[in-house]
N, C-alpha and C positions, 0 to 999 in steps of 0.2 A: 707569164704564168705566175712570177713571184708576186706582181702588183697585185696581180688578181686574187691571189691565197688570201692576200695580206688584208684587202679591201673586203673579202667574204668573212674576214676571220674579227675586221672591227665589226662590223656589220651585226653579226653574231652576238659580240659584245656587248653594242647599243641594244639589240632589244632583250636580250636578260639581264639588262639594266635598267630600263624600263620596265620589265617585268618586273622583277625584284623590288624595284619603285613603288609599283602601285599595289604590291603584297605588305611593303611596307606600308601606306598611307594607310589602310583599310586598318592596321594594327594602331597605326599615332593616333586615328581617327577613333579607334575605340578607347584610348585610355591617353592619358595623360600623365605625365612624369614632371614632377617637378624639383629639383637640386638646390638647392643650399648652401651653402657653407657659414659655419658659425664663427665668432668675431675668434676664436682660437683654434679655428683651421681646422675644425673637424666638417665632415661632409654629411650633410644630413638629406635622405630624399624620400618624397611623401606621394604616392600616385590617387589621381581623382580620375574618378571617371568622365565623359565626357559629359553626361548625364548629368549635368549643373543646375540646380533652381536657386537664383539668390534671392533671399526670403527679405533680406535688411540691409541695409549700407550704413555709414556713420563715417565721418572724420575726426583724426585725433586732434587735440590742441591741447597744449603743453600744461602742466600742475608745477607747481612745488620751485618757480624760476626755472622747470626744463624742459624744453625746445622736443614738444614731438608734436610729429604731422605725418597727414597719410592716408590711406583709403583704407576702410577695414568692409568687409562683406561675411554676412553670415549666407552660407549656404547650406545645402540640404543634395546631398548626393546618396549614390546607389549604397553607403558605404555608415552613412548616418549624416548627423550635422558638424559641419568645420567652419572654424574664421580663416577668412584668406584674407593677411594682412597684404595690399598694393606694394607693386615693385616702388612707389614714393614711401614708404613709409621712411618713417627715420624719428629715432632718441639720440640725442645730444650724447647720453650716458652718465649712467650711473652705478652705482655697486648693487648687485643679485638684482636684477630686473627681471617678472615674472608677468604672466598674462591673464587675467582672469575674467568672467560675467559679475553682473550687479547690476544695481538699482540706485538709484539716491546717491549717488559719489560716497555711496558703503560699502568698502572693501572685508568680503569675508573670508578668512582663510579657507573653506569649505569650499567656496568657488573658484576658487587656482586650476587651472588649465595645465598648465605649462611653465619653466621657465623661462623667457624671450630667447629664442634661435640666433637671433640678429639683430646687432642696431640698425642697420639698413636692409630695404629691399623686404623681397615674397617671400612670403613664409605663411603656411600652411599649418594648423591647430587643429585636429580631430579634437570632438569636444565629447564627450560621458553618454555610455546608451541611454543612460535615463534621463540628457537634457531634452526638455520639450521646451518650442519657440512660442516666445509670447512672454515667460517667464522673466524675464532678462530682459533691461533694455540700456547697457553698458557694457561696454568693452574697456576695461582697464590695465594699463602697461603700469605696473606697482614696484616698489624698490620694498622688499622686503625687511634690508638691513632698518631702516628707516622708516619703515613702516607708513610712506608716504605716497600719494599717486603721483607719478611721472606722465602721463596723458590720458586722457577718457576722450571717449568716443561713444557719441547717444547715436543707438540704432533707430533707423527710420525703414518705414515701408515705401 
């Protein structure tokens, strides 16, 4: 009698667990979470929806003698437009690194995004309800202090 309690009672177990499972998946499946954490230990986290169109891609290469590489993606979600910097990405590092749009390897304070989350790894950039695509065909990781670019990235279709 006790095996058998015991065996009806994993039993039990197992499928509201797989229940729970696939209540869960239908949730992951709808939204996306993605985590962070910054080069000073703070924990930053950004949700997209599944509903992804990437409009552009680009790869960094380094400015200024500094080392950056990486996949950058502009996309276009339920939510507006975001750059999702690749889990490659990576800056050597430097003092106050920011993230900005442009043209012509011309850095305009006006087009600052952000200031860089991470020298390594994904990172997520919600970008201005009034960016429209097509405008912009740079992605610049900028050192403010110095006023110099640390890597650009020309978007391509």
């Amino acid at each position: 009698m006790f095996k058998t309690s015991k065996l009806i009672t994993l039993a039990g177990v197992a499928a509201l667990s797989l229940t729970l499972g696939a209540c869960s998946n239908a949730t992951t499946n709808a939204a996306t979470t993605v985590a962070t954490t910054t080069d000073n230990g703070a924990k930053t986290v950004s949700a997209s929806t599944a509903n992804v169109m990437t409009l552009s891609t680009g790869t960094f290469s380094g400015r200024s003698d500094h080392v950056t590489t990486g996949k950058v993606t502009l996309e276009k979600t339920a939510n507006g437009f975001q750059l999702n910097f690749a889990s490659d990405f990576f800056l050597d590092g430097a003092p106050d690194p920011i993230v900005a749009i442009g043209n012509d390897d011309k850095y305009l304070a006006a087009n600052k995004i952000s200031t860089l989350k991470n020298k390594t790894g994904s990172q997520v950039y919600q970008l201005p309800a009034n960016f429209t695509p097509g405008q912009f065909s740079q992605v610049y990781v900028w050192c403010e202090k110095f006023s110099v670019p640390l890597g650009i990235a020309e978007l391509s279709n």
